[in-house]
ChimeraX commands (.cxc) that place a marker at each C-alpha (Angstrom):
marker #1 position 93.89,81.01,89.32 radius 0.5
marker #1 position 96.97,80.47,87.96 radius 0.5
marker #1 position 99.73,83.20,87.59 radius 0.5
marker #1 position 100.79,85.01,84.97 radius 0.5
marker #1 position 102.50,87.94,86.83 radius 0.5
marker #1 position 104.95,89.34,88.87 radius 0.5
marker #1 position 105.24,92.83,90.39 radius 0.5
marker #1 position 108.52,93.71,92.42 radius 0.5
marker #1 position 109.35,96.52,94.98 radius 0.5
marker #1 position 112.81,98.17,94.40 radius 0.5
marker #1 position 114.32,98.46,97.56 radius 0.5
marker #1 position 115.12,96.34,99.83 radius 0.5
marker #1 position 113.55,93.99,97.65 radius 0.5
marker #1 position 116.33,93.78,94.85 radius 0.5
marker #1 position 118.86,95.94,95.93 radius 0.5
marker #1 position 120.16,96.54,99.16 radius 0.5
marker #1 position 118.30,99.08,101.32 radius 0.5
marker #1 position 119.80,102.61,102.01 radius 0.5
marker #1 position 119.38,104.66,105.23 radius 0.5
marker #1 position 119.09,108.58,106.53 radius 0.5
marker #1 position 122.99,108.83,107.11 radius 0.5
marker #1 position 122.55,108.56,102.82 radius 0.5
marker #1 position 120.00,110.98,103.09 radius 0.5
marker #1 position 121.89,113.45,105.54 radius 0.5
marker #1 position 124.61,112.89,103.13 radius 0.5
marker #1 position 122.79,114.06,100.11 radius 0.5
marker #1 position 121.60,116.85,101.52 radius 0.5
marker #1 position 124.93,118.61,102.63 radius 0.5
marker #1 position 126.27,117.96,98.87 radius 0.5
marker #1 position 123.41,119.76,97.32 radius 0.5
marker #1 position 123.38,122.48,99.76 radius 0.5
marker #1 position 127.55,122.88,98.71 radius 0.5
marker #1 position 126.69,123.01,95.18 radius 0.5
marker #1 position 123.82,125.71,96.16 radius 0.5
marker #1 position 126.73,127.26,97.96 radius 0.5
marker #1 position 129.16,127.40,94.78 radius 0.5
marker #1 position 126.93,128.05,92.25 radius 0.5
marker #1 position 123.88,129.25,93.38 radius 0.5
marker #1 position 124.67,132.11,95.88 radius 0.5
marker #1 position 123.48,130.54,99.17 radius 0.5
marker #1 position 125.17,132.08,102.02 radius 0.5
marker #1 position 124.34,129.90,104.44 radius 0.5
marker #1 position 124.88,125.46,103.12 radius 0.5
marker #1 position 124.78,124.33,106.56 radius 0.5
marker #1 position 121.19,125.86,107.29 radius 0.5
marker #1 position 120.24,124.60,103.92 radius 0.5
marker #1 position 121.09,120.90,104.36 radius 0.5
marker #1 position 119.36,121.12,107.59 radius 0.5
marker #1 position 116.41,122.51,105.75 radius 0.5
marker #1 position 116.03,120.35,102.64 radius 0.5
marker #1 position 116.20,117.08,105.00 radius 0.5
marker #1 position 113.45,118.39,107.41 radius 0.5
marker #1 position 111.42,119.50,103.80 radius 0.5
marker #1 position 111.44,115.94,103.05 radius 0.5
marker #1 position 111.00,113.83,106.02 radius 0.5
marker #1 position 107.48,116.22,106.24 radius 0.5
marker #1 position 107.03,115.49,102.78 radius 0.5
marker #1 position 107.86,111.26,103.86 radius 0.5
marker #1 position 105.54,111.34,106.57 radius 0.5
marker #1 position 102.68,112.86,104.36 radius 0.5
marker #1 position 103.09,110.58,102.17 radius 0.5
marker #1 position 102.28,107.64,104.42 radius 0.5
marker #1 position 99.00,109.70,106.25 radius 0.5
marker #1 position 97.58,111.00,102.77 radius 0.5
marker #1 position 99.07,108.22,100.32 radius 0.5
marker #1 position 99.97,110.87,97.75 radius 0.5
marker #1 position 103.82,111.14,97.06 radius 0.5
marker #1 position 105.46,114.38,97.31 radius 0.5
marker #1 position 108.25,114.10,94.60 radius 0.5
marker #1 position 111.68,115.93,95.58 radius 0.5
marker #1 position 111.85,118.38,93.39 radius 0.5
marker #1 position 109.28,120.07,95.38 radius 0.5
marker #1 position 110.62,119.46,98.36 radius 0.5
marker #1 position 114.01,120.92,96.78 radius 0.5
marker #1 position 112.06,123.77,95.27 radius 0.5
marker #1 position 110.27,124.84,98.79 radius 0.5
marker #1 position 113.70,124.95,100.38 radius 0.5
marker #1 position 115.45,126.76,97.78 radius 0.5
marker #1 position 112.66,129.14,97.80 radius 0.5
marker #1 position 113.06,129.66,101.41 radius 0.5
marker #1 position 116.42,130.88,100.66 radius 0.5
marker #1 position 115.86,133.27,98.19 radius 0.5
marker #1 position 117.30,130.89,95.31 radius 0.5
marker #1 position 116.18,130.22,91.62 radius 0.5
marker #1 position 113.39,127.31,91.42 radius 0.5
marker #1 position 113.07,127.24,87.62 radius 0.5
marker #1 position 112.57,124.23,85.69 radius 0.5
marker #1 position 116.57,123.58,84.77 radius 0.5
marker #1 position 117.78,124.28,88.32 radius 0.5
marker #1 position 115.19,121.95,89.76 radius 0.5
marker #1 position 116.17,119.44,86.94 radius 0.5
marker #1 position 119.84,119.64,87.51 radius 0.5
marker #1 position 119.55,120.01,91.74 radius 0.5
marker #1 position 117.23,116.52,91.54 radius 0.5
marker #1 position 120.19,114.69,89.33 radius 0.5
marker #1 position 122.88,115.48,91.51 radius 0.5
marker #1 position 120.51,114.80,94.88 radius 0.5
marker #1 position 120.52,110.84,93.31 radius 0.5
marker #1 position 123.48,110.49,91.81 radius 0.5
marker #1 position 125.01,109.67,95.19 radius 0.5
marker #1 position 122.03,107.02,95.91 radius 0.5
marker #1 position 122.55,105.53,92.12 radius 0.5
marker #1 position 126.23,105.29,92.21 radius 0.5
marker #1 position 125.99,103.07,95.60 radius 0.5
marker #1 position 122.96,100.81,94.76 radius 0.5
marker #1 position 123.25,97.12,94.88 radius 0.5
marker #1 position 122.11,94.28,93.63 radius 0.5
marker #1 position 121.03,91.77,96.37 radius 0.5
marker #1 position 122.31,88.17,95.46 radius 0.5
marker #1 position 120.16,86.28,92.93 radius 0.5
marker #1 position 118.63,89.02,91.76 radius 0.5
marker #1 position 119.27,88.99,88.05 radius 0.5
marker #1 position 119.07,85.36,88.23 radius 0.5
marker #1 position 116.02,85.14,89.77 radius 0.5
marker #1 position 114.24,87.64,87.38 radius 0.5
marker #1 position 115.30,85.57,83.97 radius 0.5
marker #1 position 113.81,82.56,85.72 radius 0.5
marker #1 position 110.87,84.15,86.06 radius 0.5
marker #1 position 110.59,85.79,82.58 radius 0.5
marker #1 position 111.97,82.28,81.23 radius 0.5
marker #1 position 108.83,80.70,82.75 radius 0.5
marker #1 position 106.79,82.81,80.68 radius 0.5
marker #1 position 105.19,85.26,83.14 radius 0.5
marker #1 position 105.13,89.07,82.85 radius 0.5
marker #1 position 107.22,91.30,85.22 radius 0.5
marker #1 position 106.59,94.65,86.53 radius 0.5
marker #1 position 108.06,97.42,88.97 radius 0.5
marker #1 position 105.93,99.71,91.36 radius 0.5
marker #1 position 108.25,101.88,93.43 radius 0.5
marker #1 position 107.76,104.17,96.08 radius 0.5
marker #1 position 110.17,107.15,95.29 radius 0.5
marker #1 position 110.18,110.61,95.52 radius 0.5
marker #1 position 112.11,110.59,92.17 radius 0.5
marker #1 position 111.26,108.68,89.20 radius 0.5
marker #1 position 114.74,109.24,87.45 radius 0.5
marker #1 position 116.10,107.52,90.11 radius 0.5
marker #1 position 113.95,104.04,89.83 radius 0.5
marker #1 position 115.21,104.48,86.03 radius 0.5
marker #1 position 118.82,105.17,87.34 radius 0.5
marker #1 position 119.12,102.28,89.69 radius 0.5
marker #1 position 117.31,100.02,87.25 radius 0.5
marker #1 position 119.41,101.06,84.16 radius 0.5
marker #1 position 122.62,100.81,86.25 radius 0.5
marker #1 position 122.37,97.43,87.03 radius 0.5
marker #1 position 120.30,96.19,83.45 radius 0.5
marker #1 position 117.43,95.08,84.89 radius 0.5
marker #1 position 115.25,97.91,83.67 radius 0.5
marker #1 position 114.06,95.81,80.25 radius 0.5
marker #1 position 112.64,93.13,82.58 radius 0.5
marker #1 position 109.77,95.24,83.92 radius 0.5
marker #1 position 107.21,96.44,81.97 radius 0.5
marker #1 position 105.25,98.80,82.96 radius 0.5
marker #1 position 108.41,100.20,85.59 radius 0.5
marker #1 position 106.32,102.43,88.10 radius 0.5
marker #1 position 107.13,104.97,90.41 radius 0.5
marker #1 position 104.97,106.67,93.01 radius 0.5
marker #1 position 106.27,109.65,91.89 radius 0.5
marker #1 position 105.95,109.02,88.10 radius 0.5
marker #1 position 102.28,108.23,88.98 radius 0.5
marker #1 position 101.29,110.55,92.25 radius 0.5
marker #1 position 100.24,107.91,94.85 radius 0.5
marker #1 position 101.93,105.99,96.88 radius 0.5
marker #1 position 101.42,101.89,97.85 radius 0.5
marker #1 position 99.20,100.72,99.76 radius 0.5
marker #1 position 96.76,102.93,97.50 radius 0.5
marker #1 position 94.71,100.43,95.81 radius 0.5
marker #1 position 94.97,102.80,92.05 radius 0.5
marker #1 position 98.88,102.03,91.90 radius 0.5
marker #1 position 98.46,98.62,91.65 radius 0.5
marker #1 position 95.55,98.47,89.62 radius 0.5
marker #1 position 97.45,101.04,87.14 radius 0.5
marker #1 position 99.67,97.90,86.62 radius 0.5
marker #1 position 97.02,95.18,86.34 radius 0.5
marker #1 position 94.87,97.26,83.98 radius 0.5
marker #1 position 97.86,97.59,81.65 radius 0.5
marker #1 position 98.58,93.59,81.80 radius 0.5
marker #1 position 95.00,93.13,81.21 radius 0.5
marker #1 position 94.70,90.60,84.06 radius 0.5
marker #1 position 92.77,89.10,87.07 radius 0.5
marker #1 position 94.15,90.51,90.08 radius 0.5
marker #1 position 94.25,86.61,91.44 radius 0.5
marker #1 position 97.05,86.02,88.84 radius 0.5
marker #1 position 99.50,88.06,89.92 radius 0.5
marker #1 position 102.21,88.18,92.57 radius 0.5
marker #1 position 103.51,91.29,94.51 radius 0.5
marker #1 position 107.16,90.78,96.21 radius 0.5
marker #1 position 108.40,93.86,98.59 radius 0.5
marker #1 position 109.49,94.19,101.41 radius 0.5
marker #1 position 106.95,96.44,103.57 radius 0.5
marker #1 position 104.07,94.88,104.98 radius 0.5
marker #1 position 102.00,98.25,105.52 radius 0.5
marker #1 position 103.10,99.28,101.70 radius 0.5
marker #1 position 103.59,96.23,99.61 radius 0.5
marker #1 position 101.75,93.21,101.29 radius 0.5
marker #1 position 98.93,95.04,102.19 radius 0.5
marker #1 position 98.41,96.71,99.57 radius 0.5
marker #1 position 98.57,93.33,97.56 radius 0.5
marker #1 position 95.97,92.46,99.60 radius 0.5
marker #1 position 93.49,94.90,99.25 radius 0.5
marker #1 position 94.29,94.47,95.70 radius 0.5
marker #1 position 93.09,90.56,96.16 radius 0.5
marker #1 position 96.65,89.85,95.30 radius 0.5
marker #1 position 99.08,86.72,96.14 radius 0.5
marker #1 position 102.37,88.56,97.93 radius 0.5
marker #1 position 106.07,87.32,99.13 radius 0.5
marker #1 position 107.84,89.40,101.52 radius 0.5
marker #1 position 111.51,89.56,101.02 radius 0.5
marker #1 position 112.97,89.44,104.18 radius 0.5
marker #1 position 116.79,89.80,103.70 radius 0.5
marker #1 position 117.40,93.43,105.55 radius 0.5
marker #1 position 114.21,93.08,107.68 radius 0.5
marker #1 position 112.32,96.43,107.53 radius 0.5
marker #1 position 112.52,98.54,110.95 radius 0.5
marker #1 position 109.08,99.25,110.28 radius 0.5
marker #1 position 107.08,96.17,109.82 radius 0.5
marker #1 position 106.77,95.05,113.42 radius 0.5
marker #1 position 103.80,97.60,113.66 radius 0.5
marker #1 position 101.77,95.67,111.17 radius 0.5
marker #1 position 103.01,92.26,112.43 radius 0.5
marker #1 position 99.93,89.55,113.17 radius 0.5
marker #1 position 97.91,92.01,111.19 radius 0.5
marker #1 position 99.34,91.89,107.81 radius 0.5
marker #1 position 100.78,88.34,106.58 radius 0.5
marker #1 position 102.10,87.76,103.19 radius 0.5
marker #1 position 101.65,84.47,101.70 radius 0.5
marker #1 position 105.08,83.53,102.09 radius 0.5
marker #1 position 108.43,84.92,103.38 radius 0.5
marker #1 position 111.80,84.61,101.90 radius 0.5
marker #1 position 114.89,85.59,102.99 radius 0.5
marker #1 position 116.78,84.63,99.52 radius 0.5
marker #1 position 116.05,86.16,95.92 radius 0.5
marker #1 position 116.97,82.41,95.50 radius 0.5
marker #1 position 113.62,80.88,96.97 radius 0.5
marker #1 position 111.29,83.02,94.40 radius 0.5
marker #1 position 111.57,81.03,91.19 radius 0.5
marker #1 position 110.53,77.46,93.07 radius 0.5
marker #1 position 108.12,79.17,95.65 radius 0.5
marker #1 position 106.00,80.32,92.19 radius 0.5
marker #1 position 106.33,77.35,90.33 radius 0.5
marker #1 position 104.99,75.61,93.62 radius 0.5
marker #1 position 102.12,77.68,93.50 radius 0.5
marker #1 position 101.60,77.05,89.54 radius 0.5
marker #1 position 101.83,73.41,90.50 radius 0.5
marker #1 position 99.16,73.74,93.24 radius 0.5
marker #1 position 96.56,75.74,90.83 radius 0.5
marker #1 position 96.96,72.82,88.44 radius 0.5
marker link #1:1,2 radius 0.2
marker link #1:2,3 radius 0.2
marker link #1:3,4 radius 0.2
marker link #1:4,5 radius 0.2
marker link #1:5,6 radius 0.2
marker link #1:6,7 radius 0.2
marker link #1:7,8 radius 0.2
marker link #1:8,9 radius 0.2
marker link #1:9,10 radius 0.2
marker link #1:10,11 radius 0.2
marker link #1:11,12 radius 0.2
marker link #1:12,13 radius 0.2
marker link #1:13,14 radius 0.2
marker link #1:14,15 radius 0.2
marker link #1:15,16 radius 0.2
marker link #1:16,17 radius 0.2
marker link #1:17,18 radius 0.2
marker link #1:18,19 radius 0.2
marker link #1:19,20 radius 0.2
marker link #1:20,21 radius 0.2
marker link #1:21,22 radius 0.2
marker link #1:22,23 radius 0.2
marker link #1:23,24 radius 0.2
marker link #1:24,25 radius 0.2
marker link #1:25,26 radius 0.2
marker link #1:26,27 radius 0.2
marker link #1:27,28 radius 0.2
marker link #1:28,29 radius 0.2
marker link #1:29,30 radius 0.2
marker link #1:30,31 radius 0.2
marker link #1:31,32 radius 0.2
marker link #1:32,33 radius 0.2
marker link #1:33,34 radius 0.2
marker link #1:34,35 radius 0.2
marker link #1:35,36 radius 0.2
marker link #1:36,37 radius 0.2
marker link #1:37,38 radius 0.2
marker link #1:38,39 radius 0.2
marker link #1:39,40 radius 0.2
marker link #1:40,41 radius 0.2
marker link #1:41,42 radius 0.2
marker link #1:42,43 radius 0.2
marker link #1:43,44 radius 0.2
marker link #1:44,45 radius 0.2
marker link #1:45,46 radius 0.2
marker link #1:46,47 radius 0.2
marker link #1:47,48 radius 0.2
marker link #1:48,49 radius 0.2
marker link #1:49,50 radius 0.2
marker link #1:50,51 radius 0.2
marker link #1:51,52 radius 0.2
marker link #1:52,53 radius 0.2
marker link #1:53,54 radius 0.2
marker link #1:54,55 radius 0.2
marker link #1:55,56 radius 0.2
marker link #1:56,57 radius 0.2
marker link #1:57,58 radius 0.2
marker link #1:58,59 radius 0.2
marker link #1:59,60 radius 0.2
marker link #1:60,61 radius 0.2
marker link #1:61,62 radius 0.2
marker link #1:62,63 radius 0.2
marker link #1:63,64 radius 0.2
marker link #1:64,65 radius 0.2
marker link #1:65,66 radius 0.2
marker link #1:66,67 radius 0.2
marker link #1:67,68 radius 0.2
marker link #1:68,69 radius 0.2
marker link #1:69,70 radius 0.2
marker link #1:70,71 radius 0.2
marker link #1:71,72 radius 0.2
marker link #1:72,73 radius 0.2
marker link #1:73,74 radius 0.2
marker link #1:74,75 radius 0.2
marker link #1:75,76 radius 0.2
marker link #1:76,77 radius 0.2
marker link #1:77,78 radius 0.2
marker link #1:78,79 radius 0.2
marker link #1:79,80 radius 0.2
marker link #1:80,81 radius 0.2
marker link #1:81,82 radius 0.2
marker link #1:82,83 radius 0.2
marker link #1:83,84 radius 0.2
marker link #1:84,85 radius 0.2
marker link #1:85,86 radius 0.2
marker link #1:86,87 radius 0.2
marker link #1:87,88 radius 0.2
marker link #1:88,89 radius 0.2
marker link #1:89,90 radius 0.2
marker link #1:90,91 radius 0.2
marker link #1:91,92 radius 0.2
marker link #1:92,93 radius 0.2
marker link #1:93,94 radius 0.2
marker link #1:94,95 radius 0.2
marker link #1:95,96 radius 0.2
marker link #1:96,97 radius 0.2
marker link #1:97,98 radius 0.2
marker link #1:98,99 radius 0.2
marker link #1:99,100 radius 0.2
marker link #1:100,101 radius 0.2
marker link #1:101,102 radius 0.2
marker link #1:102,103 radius 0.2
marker link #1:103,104 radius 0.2
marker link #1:104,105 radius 0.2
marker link #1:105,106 radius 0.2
marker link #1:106,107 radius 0.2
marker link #1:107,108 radius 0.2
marker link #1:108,109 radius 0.2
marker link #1:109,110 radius 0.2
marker link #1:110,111 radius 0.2
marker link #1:111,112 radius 0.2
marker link #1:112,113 radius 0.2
marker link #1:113,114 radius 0.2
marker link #1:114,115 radius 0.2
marker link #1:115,116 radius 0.2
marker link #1:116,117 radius 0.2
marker link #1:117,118 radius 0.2
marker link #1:118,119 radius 0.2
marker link #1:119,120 radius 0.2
marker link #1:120,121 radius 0.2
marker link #1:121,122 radius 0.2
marker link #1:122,123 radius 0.2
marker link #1:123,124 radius 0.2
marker link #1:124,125 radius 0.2
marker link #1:125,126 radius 0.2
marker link #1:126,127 radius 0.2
marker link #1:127,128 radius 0.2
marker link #1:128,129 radius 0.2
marker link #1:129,130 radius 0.2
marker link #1:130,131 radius 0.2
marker link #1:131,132 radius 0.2
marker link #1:132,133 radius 0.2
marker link #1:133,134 radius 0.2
marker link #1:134,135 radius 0.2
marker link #1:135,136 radius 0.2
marker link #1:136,137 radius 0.2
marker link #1:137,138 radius 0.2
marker link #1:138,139 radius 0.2
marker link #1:139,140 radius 0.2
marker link #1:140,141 radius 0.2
marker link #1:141,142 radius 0.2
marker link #1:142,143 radius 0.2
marker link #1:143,144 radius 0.2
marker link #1:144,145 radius 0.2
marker link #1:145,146 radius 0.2
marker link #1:146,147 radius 0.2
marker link #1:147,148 radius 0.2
marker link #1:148,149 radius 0.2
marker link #1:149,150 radius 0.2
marker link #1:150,151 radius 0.2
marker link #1:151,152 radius 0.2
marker link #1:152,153 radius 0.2
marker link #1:153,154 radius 0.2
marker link #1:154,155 radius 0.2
marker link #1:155,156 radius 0.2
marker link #1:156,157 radius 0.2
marker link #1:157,158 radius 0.2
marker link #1:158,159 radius 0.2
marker link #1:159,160 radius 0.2
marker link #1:160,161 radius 0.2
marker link #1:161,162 radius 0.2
marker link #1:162,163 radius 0.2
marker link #1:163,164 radius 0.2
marker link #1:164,165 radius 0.2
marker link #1:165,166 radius 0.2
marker link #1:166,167 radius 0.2
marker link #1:167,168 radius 0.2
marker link #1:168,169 radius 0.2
marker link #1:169,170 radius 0.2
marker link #1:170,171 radius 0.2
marker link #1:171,172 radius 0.2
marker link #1:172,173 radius 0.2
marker link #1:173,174 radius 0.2
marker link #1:174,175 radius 0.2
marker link #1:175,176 radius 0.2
marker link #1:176,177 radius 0.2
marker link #1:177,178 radius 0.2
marker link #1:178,179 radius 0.2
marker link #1:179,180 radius 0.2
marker link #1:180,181 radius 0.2
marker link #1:181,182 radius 0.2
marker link #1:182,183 radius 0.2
marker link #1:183,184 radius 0.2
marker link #1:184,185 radius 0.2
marker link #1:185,186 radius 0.2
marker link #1:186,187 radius 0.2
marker link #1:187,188 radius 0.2
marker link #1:188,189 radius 0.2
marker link #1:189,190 radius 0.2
marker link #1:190,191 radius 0.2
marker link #1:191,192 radius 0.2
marker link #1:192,193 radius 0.2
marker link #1:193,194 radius 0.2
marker link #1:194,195 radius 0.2
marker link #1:195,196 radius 0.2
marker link #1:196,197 radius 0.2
marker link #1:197,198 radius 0.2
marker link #1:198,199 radius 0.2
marker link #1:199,200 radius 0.2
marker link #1:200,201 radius 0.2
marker link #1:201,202 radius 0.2
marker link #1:202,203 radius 0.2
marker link #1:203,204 radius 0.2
marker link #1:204,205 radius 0.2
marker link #1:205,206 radius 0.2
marker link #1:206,207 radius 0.2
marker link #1:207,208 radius 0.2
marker link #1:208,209 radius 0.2
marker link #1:209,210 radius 0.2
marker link #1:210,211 radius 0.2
marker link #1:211,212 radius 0.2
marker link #1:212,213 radius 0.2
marker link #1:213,214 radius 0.2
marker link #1:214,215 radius 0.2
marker link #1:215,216 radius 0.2
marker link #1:216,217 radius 0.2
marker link #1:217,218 radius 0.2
marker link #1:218,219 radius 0.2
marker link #1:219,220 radius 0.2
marker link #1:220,221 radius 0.2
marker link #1:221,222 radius 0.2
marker link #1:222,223 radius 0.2
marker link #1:223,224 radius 0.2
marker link #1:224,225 radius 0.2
marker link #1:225,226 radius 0.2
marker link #1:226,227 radius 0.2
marker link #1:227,228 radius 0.2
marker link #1:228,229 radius 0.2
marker link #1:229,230 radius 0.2
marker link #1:230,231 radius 0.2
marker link #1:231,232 radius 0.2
marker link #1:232,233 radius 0.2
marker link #1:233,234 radius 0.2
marker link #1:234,235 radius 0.2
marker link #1:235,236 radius 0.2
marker link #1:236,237 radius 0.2
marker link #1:237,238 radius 0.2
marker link #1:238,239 radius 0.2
marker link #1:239,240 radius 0.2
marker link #1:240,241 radius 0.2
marker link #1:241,242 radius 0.2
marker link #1:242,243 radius 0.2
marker link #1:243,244 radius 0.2
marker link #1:244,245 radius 0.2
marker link #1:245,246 radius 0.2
view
């Protein structure tokens, strides 16, 4: 069948990946802000309990496939120290949580480069995400102007599961209007992206350029229909495949 579409991952896919030392990090500074302006007497415990809120929340997500978006894991630790959880403290507590994680984000090589080839060649482009923040997908995207190149731009938390679950990727093919044998997923997770392609009955690359600590438990179990380890190899890796569909 030949292919019309392409669906990336985020990180680790196109930009470079982030780790918990970020996390830890983005924790404390929210917890010092809830320190100055929001009357909590005790940051330190704070921090400690907004990072342990959302690793639970993490490790849900992957046993349940539903994504647990950060404000609530902000609101249930603010709540457990007797601060305000309404709608604009949430709002504002979320935008300075990713500002840290925007602000650093990368661009791997090739990456803008490889997505005009690919929208030069005539096929569609899309985004699905896993995030517990869908401002921050649009943050990192917008940052680095590569946000008009996907449409639709999903997030798990924009749409309230998580990949592998076969809905999220169908949300993307129902809105292209095409065969799920046309189009291409490229991440970087084989339990979350490849998988999940194929359950979808989707072609998928893995991008292997940071390799992800956590595929080895689905290695010889899950294989992607190719393997790069360049942005670089995408554009003549799907024109092969074009060729080879006739």
């Amino acid at each position: 069948m030949k292919i019309r579409g392409v669906i990336f991952d985020l990180g680790s896919t196109l930009i470079y990946r982030t780790g918990l030392e970020l996390e830890q990090d983005k924790c404390t500074a929210l917890a010092a802000f809830a320190g100055a302006h929001l009357g909590c007497g005790d940051p330190q415990r704070l921090a400690a309990h907004i990072l342990e809120v959302r690793l639970d929340g993490w490790r849900r997500s992957g046993e349940e496939q539903v994504e647990y978006v950060a404000t609530e894991s902000i609101a249930q630790a603010f709540r457990a120290a007797g601060l305000p959880t309404d709608d604009q403290t949430l709002r504002r507590a979320e935008a300075m949580f990713f500002e840290p994680e925007v602000r650093i984000s990368r661009l791997y090589p090739g990456a803008l480069e490889t997505l005009e080839a690919l929208r030069a060649a005539g096929l569609r482009l899309g985004m699905i995400s896993n995030a517990t923040s869908h401002d921050l997908i649009v943050g990192i995207t917008a940052k680095h102007k590569i946000d008009a190149y996907f449409s639709p731009l999903v997030s798990s938390a924009g749409f309230g599961r998580v990949k592998p679950h076969p809905s999220i990727f169908a949300h993307v093919l129902d809105a292209w209007g095409l065969p799920a044998g046309s189009v291409v997923m490229i991440g970087d997770t084989l339990g979350a992206d490849i998988l999940g392609a194929r359950q979808a009955g989707m072609r998928s690359v893995l991008v292997d350029i940071e390799p992800n600590p956590a595929n080895p438990e689905f290695a010889g179990t899950v294989t992607p229909g190719a393997r790069v380890t360049s942005l670089a190899e995408i554009p003549p890796l799907i024109r092969r495949w074009a060729a080879e569909e006739g």
